[in-house]
C-alpha positions as CSV (number, residue, x, y, z in Angstrom):
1,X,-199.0,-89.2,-182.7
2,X,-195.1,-88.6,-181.9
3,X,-193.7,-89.9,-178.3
4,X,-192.1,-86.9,-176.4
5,X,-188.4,-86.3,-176.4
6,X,-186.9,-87.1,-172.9
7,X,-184.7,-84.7,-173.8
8,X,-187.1,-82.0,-174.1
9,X,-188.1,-82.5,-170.5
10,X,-184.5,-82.4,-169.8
11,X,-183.7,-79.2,-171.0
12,X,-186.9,-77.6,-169.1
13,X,-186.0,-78.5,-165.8
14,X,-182.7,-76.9,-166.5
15,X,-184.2,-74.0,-168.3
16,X,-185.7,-73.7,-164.9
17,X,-182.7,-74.4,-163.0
18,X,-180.7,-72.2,-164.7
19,X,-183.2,-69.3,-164.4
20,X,-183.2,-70.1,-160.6
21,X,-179.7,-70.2,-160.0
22,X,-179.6,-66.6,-162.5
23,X,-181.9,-65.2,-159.9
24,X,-179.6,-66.0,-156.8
25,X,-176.7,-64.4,-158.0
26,X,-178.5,-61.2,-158.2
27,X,-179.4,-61.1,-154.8
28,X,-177.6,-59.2,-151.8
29,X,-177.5,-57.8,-148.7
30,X,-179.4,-54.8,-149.6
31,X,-182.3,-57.1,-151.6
32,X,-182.6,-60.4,-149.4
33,X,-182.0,-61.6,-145.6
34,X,-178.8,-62.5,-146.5
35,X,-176.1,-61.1,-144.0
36,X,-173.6,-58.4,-145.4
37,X,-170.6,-60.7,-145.5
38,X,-172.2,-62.8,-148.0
39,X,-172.1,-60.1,-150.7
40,X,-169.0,-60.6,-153.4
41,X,-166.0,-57.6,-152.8
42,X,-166.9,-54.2,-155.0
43,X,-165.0,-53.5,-157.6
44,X,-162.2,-51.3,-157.5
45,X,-162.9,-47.2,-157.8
46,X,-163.0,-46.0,-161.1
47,X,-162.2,-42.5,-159.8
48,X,-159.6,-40.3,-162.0
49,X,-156.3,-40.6,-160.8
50,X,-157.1,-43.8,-158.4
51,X,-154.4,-45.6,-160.0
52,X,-151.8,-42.5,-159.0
53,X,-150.4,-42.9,-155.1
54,X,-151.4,-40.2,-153.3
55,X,-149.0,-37.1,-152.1
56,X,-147.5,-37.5,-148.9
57,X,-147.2,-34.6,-146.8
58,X,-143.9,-33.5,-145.9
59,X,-142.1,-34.9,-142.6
60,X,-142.1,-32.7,-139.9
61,X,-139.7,-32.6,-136.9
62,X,-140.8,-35.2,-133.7
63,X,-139.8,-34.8,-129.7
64,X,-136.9,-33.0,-128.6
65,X,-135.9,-31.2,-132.5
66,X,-139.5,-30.2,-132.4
67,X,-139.0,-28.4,-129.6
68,X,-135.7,-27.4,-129.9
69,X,-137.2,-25.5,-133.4
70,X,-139.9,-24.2,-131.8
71,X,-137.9,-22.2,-128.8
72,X,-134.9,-21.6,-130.2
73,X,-132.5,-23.5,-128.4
74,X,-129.6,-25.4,-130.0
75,X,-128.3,-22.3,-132.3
């Protein structure tokens, strides 16, 4: 009869460790009792166009031109 391989034992416990450790990254907020701030950042949104900057709207006039526009006054 053949003595076991240390090894073999070896590479069971981390089989085991590994599939434990596998098992921990998968978990979240939303699947554990871990708090939210412990979940990794989202990826970035895939939406189309989310790598374009946005349209600004135009500038309007502020304080005394605004009103100045708006009544008439200054022509």
């Amino acid at each position: 009869m053949a003595t076991p391989d240390p090894r073999d034992a070896r590479i069971t416990e981390q089989d085991a460790r590994t599939a434990e450790l596998e098992a921990r990254l998968l978990s979240t907020s939303r699947n554990s009792s871990k708090p939210p701030s412990s979940d990794p950042p989202e990826p970035a949104s895939q939406e189309v166009g989310a790598d374009q900057p946005k349209a600004r709207r135009p500038a309007r006039p502020q304080g005394s031109q605004a009103r100045a526009v708006a009544t008439g006054e200054g022509e």
